[in-house]
BAMARBA-607057 format. One line per field, with one value per residue (C-alpha): residue number from 1; residue in one letter; x, y, z. Coordinates in pm, whole numbers, plus 50000, padded with zeros to 5 digits. Last residue first. Example, Ala and Ser with C-alpha at 12.3 -4.5 7.8 and 13.67 -1.06 7.14 Angstrom:
pos	(2 1)
code	(s a)
xx	(51367 51230)
yy	(49894 49550)
zz	(50714 50780)
***
This chain:
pos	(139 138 137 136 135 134 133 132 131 130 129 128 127 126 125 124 123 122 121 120 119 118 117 116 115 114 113 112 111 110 109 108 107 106 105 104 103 102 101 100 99 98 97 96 95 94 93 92 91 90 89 88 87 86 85 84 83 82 81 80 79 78 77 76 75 74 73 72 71 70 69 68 67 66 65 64 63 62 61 60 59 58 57 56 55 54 53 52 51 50 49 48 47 46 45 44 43 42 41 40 39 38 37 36 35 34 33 32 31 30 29 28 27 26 25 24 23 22 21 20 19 18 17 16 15 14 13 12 11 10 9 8 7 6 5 4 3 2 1)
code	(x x x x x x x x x x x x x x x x x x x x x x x x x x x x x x x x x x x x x x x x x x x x x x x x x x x x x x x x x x x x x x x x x x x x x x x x x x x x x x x x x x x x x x x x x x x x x x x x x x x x x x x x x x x x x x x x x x x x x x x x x x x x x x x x x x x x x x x x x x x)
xx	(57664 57490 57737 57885 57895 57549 57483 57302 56949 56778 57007 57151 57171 57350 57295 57550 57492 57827 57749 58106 58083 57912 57587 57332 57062 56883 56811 56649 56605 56538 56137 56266 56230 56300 56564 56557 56645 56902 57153 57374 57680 57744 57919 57593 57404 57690 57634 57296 57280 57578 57409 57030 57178 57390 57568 57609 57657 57758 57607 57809 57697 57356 57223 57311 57504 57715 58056 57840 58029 58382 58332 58399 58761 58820 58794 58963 59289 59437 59132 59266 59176 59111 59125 58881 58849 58713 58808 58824 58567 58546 58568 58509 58883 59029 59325 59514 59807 59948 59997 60268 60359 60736 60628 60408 60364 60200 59839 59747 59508 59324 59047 58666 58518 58258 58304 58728 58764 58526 58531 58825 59035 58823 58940 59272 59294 59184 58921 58761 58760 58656 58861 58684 58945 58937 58662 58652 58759 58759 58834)
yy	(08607 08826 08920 09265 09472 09693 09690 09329 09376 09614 09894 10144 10408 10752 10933 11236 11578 11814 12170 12207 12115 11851 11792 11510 11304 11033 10651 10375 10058 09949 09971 10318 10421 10750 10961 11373 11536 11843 11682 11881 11709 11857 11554 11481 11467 11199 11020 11000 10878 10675 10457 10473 10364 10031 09869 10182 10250 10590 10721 10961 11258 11343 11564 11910 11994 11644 11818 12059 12120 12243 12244 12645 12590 12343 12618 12860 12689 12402 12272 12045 11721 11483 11106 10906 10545 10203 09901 09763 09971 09884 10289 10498 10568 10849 10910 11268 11321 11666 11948 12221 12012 11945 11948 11623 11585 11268 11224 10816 10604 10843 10664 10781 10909 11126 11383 11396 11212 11339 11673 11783 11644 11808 12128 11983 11989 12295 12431 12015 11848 11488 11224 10860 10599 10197 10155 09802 09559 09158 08959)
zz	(65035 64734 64473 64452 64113 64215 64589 64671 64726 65012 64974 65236 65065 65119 64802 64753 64595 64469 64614 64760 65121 64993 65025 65157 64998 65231 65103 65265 64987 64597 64650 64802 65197 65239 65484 65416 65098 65127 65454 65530 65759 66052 66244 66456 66099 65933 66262 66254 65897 65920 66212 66053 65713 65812 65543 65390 64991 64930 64573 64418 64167 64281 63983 64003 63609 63670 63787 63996 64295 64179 63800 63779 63952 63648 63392 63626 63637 63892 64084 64308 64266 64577 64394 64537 64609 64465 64506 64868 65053 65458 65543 65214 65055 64994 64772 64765 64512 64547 64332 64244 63924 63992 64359 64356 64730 64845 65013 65005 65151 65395 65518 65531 65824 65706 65902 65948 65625 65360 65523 65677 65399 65147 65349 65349 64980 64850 64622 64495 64224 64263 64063 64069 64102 64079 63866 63793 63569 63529 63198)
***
């Protein structure tokens, strides 16, 4: 048997902001943004550059119960963890594109990591691990 996470939904306020963001700072790919009229949404997949399984899914937030989860969907712990297979190059770039950083570079027993925010609140590690990134095999 063989699964995976395949989509991680992130609510966000609007979608082209989140665009902005996650794909015109952080460079990640836009797999997917399709119209769903019939329920006033659309269905936004981004994708981290060189990942091949897992993505996220740009949520709007529809109703005041999931407009109060924007940036804080795990209570203020980091919520995703960006793998890098070069930390100094993302970090720079990430910093030279804007990007707020909240907990600056450190070197871990399990690698360099740096904390940065979203434009919503939600915390991100950027790591660039020294052993094989959990669910990948060492080449």
């Amino acid at each position: 048997m063989r699964q995976y996470l395949g989509l991680v939904s992130l609510v966000v306020r609007d979608y082209d902001e989140a665009l902005d963001f996650y794909v015109g700072k952080l460079g990640f790919t836009l797999l997917e943004d399709t119209a769903v009229p019939e329920q006033s949404k659309r269905w936004v997949v981004i994708q981290p550059p060189g990942a091949r399984e897992s993505a996220l899914l740009l949520a709007r937030a529809a109703n005041e119960t999931q407009a109060s989860r924007i940036g804080n969907q795990t209570g203020g712990r980091v919520f995703l963890f960006l793998y890098t297979d070069d930390f100094w190059r993302d970090y720079q770039r990430f910093r030279d594109q804007g990007v707020t950083f909240v907990r600056e570079p450190k070197t871990e027993p399990y690698g360099t990591v740096a904390v940065f925010r979203d434009p919503y609140g939600n915390l991100w590690d950027l790591v660039q691990s020294s052993r094989p990134c959990p669910g990948q095999q060492e080449s």
